[in-house]
C-alpha positions in Angstrom: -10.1 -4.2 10.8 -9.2 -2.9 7.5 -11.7 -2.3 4.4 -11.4 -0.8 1.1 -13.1 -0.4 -2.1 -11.4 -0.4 -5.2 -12.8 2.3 -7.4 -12.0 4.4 -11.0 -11.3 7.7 -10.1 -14.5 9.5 -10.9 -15.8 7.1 -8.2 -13.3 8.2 -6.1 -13.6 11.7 -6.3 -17.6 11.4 -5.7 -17.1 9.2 -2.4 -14.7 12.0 -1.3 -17.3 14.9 -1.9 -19.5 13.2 0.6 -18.6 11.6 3.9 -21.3 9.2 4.0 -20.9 8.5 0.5 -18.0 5.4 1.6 -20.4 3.6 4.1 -22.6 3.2 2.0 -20.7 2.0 -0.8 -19.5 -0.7 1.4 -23.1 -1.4 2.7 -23.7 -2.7 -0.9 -21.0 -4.9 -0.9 -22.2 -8.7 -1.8 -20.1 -10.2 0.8 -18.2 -7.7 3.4 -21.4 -4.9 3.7 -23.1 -7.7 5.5 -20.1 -8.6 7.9 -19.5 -4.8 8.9 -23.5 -4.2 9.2 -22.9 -3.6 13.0 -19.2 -1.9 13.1 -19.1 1.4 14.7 -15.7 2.9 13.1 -14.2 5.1 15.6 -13.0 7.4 12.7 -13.7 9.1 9.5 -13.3 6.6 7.2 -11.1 8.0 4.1 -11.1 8.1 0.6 -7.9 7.7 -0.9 -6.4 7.3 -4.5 -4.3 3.8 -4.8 -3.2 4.2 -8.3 0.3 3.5 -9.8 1.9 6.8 -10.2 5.0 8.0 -10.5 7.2 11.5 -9.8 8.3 13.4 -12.6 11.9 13.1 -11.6 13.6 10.4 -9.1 15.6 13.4 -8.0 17.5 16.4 -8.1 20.5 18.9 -6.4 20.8 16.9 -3.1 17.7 14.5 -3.1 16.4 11.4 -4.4 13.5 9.4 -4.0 12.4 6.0 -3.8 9.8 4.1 -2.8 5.9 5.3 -3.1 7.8 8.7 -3.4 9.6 7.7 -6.7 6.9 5.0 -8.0 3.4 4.2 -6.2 1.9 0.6 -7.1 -1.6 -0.4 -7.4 -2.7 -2.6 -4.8 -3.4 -5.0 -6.8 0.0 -5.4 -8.4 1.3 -6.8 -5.2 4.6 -4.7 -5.6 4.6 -2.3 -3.4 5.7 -3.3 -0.2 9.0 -4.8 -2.7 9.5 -1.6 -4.2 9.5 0.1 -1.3 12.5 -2.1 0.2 14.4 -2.4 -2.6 13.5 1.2 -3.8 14.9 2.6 -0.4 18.5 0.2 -0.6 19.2 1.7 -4.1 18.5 4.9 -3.1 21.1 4.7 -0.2 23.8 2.8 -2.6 23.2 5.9 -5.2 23.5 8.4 -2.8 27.0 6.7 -1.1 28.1 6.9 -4.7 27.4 10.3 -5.2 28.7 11.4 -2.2 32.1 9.7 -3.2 31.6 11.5 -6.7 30.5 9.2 -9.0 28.1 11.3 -11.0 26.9 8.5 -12.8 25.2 6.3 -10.6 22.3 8.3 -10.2 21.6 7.9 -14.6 21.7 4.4 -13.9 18.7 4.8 -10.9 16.5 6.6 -12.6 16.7 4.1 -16.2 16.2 1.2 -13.9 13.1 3.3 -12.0 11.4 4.0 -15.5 12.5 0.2 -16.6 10.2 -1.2 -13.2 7.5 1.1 -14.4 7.0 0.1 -17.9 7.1 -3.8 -16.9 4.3 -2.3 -14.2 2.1 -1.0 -16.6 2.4 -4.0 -18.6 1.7 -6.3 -16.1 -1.1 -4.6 -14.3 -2.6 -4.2 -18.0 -2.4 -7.7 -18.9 -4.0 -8.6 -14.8 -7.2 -6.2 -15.6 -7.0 -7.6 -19.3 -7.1 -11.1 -18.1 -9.9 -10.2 -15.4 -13.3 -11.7 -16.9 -15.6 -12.3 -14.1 -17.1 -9.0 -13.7 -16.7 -7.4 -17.4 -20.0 -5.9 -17.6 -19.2 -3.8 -13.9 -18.3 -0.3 -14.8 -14.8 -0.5 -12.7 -13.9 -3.5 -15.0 -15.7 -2.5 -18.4 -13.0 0.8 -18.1 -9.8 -1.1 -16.7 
């Protein structure tokens, strides 16, 4: 079984200063508290950050990166597992090219990575933007 809690990052970093800080979080859940009232977890559970980030360079002498390395997704984009595939195929095409000396190919890489990024932030924007349900909630009210 897998649980998470989607929280702003000042929420984030307060679950992480205390261990017991996540359990009862979810505890307070409306609907999946109740369902894991009796789960024993046979392991810390973990804070961790699920924001979209991205590096501050797709590469450099003799490496590149791709996937959550280059760009990370929020979950709720639903674009990570796609960026990661594709992401890992360009990676390898750009570094064939560069290893048969076209110098160009990796320009062309990092424009498109910083292309997928600003169509990210637009469309994660417009998803919390459109999200009305749950305005007043303090995760939503600074989304």
């Amino acid at each position: 079984m897998l649980a998470g809690l989607h929280v702003r990052p000042r929420e984030a970093a307060r679950l992480l200063a205390d261990p017991d800080a996540w359990r009862r979080a979810l505890a307070e859940t409306r609907h999946v508290g109740p369902m894991l009232a009796t789960t024993v977890f046979d392991r810390p559970l973990r804070v961790l950050e699920a924001c979209g980030a991205r590096l501050d360079r797709f590469g450099g002498d003799g490496w590149i990166a791709c996937g959550d390395a280059a760009l990370s997704f929020d979950p709720i984009s639903g674009q990570g597992i796609f960026s990661a595939l594709h992401g890992g195929m360009t990676a390898g095409r750009v570094a064939a090219a560069a290893l048969d000396g076209d110098d160009t190919a990796f320009e062309a890489y990092a424009a498109r990575l910083e292309k997928i990024r600003e169509v990210y932030r637009a469309h994660t924007r417009s998803i919390y933007r459109d999200e009305s349900r749950w305005a007043t909630e303090p995760f939503w009210a600074t989304a």
